[in-house]
SEKELO-34716 format. One line per 5 residues: number of its first residue (from 1); their letters; for each residue x, y negated, z of N, C-alpha, C. Coordinates in pm, whole numbers, plus 32768, in hexadecimal, padded with zeros to 4 digits. Each point is the difference from the previous one (the first is absolute). Layout:
NUM	a	X:Y:Z:X:Y:Z:X:Y:Z  ...
REM end
This chain:
1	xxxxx	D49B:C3EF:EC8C:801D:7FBD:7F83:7FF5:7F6A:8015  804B:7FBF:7FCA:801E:7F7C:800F:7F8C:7FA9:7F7C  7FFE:7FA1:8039:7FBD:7FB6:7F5F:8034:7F61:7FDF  7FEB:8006:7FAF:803A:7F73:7FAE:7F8D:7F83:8046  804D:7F93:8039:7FE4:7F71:8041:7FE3:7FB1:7FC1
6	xxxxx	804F:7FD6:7FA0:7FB1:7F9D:7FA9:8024:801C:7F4D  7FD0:7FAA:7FB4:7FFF:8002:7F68:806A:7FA6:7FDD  8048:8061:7FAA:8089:7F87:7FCC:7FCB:7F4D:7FA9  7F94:8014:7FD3:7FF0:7F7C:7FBC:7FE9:7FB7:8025  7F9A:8033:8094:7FA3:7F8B:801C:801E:7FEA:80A0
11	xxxxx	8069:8062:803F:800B:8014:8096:7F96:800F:804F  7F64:803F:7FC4:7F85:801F:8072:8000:8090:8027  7FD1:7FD9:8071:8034:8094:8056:7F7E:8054:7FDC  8065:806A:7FFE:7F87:8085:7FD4:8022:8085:804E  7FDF:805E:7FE3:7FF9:8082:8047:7FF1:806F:7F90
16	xxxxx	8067:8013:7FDB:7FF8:8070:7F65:8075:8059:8026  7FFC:805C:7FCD:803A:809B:8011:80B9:7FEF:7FA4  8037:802F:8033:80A4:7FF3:7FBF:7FF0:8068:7F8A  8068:802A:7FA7:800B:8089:7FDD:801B:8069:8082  7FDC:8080:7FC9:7FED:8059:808D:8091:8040:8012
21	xxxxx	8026:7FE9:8083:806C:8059:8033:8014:80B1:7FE3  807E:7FF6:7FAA:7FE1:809C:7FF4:8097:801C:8035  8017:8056:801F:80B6:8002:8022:803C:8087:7F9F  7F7E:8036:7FD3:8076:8078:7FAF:7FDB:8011:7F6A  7FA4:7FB3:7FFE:7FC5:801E:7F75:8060:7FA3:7F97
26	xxxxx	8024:8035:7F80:8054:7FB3:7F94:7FA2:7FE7:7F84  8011:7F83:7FB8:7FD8:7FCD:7F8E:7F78:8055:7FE6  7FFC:8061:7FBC:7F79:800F:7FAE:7FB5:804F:8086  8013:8013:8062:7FC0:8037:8081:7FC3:7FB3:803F  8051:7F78:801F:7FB7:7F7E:8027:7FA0:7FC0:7FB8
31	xxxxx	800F:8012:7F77:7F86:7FBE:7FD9:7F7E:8055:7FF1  8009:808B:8031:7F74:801C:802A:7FD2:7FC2:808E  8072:7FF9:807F:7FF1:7FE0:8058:7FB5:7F4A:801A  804D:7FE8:7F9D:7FC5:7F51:7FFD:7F8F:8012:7FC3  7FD3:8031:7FB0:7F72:8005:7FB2:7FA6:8031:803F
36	xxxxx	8006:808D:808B:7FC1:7FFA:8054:7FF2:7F9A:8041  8060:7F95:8024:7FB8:7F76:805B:7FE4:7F9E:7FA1  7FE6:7FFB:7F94:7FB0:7F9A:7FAE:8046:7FAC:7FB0  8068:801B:8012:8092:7FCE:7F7E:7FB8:8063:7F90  8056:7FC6:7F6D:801E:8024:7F86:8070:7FD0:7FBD
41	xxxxx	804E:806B:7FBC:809C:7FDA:7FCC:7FC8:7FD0:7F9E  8046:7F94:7FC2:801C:7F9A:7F86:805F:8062:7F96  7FDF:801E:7FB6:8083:8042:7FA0:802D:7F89:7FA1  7FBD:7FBD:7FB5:8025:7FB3:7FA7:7FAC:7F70:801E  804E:7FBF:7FBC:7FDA:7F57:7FFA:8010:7FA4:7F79
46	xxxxx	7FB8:7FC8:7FF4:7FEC:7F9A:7F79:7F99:8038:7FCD  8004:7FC3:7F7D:7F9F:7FF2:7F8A:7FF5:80B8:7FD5  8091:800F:7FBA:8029:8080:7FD4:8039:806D:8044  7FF3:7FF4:8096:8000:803F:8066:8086:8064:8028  8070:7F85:801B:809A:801A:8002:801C:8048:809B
51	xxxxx	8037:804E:8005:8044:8042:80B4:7FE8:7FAE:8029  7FC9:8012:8077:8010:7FA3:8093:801E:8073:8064  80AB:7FEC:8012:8020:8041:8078:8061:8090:7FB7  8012:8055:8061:805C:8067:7FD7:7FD7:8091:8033  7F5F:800D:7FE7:7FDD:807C:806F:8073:809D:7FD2
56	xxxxx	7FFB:8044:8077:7FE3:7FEA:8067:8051:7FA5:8089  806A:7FBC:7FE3:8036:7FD1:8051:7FCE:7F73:801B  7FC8:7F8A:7FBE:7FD9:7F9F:8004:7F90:7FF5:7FC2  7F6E:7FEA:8063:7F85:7FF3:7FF1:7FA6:7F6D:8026  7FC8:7FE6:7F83:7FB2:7F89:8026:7F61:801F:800E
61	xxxxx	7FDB:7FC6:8084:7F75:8039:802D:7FA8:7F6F:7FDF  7F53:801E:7FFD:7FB3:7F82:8025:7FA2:8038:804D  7F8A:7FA2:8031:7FBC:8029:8069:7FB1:7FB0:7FEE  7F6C:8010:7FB9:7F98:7FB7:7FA3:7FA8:7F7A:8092  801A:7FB4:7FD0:7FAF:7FAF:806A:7F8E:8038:802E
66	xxxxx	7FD3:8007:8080:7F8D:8039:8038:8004:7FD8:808E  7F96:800A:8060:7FD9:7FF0:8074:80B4:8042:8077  7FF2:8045:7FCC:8061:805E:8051:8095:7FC4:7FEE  7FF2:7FA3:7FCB:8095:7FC7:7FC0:7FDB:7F4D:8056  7FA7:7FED:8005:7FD7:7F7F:8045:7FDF:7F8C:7F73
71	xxxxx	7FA7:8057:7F68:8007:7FC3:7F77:80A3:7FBF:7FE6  8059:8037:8012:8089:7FEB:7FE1:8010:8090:7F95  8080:7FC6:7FB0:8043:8079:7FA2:808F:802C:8032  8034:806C:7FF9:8031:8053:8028:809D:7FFB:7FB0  802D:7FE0:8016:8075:805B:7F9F:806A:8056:8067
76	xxxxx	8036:806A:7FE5:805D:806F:805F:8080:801A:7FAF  8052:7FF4:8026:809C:8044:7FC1:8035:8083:804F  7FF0:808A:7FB5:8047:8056:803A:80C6:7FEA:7F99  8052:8022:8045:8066:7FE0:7FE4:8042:8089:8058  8049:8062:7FD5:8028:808C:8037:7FE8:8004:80A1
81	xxxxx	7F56:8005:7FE6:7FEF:7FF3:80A1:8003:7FBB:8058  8020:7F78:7FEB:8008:7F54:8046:7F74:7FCC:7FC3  7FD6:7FD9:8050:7F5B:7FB1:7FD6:7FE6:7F81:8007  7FB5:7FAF:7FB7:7FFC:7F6B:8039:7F7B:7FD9:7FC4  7FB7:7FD3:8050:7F77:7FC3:7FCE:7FC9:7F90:801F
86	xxxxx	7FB3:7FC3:7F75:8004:7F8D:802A:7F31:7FD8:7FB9  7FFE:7FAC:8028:7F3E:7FC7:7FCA:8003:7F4D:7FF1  7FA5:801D:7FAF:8001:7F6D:7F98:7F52:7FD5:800D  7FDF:7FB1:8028:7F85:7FC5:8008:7FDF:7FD4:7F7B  804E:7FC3:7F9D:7FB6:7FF2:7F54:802B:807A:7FBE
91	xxxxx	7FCD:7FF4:7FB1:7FFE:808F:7F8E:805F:7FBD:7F98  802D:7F67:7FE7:8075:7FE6:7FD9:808F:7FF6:802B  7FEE:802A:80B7:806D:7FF6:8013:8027:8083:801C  7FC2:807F:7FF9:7FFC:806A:800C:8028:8022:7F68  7FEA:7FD9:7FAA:8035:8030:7F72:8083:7FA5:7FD9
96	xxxxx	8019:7FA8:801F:8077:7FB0:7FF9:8046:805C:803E  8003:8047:80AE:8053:800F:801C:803D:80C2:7FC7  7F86:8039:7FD2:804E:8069:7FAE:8050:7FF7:7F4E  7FD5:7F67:8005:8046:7FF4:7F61:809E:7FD2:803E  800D:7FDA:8084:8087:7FDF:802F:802F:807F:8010
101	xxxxx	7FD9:8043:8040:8033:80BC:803B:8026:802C:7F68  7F86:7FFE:7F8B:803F:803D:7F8B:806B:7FC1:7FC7  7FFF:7F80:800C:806A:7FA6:7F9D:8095:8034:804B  7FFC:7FFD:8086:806C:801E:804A:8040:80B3:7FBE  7F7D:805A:8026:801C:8066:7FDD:8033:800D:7F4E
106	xxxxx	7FDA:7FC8:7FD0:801A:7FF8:7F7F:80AB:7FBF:7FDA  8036:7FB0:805D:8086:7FD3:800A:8057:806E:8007  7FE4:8047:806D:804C:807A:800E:7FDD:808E:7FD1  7FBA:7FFB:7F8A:7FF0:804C:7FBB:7FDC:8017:7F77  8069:7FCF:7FAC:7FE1:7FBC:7FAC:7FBC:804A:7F41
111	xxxxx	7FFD:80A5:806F:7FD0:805E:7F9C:7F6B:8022:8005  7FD2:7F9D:806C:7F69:8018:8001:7FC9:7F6D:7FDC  806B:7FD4:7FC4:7FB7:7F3D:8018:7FD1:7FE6:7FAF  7FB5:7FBB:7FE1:7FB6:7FC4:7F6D:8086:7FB2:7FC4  7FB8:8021:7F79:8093:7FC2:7F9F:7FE7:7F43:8040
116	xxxxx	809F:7FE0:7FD5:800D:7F3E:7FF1:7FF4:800C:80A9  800B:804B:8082:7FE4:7FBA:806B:8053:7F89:8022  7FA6:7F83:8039:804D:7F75:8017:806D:801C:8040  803C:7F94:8033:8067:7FE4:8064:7FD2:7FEE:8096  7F75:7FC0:7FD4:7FBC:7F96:8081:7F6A:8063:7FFF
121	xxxxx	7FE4:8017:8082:7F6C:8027:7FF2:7FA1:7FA8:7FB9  8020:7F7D:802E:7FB0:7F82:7FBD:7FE7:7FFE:7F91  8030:806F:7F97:8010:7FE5:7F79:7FD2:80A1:7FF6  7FD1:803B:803D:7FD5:80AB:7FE8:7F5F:7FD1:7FB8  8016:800C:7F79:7F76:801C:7FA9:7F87:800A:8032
126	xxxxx	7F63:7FDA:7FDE:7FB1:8047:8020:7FF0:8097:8019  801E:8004:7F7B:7FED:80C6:7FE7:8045:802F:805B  8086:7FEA:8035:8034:805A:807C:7FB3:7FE1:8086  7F8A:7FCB:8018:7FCD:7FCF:808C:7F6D:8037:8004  7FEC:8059:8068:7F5E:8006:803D:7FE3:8099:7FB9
131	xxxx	7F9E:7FFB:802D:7FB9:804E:7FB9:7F56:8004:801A  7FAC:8033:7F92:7F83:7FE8:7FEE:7F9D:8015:80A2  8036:808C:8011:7F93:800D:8089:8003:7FE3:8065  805C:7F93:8021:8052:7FAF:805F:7F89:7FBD:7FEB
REM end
């Protein structure tokens, strides 16, 4: 297993775990598989807690800051079996960057989006951003 080099915000090198390689497992199979290595799927985001993502085909993971992560946060994209992971040394740039994943996801899907979504992320409301146990 490979692991993640450095943190997107801050570029310090760390030694933290990817999402886990699975080659046959699909959508709701993988996320037992990721939750055995210390991921947890995100279902919803904001205030009033709108879709994030399209399970089972598109999954948004986090990975709670801890020793084993190098005190970095986690975020994972399963996408029909294509993976990409990435870690954030602030806990603001780690929540910024899933209010981008939702705002995005929310573009192209516009039956899970919170009503009024902007044009510009720059202009995406409080209430559509973060959430409490973040």
């Amino acid at each position: 297993m490979t692991t993640i080099s450095s943190t997107i915000d801050t570029g310090r090198e760390i030694n933290a775990p990817p999402l886990p390689q699975s080659v046959w497992d699909h959508g709701y199979e993988y996320m037992e598989v990721a939750e055995r290595h210390g991921w947890s799927a995100i279902g919803s985001w904001g205030k009033d807690g709108w879709d994030l993502g399209s399970w089972p085909y598109v999954i948004i993971f986090y990975r709670a800051r801890s020793e084993s992560t190098g005190n970095t946060w986690g975020i994972g994209q399963y996408v029909e079996g294509d993976l990409e992971t990435k870690y954030y040394e602030t806990r603001e740039a780690f929540i910024e960057a899933i209010d981008r994943m939702a705002y995005s996801h929310w573009q192209f899907n516009a039956d899970q989006a919170p009503p009024n979504l902007p044009e510009k992320f720059e202009d995406l409301p409080q209430e559509y951003r973060g959430m409490p146990q973040f």
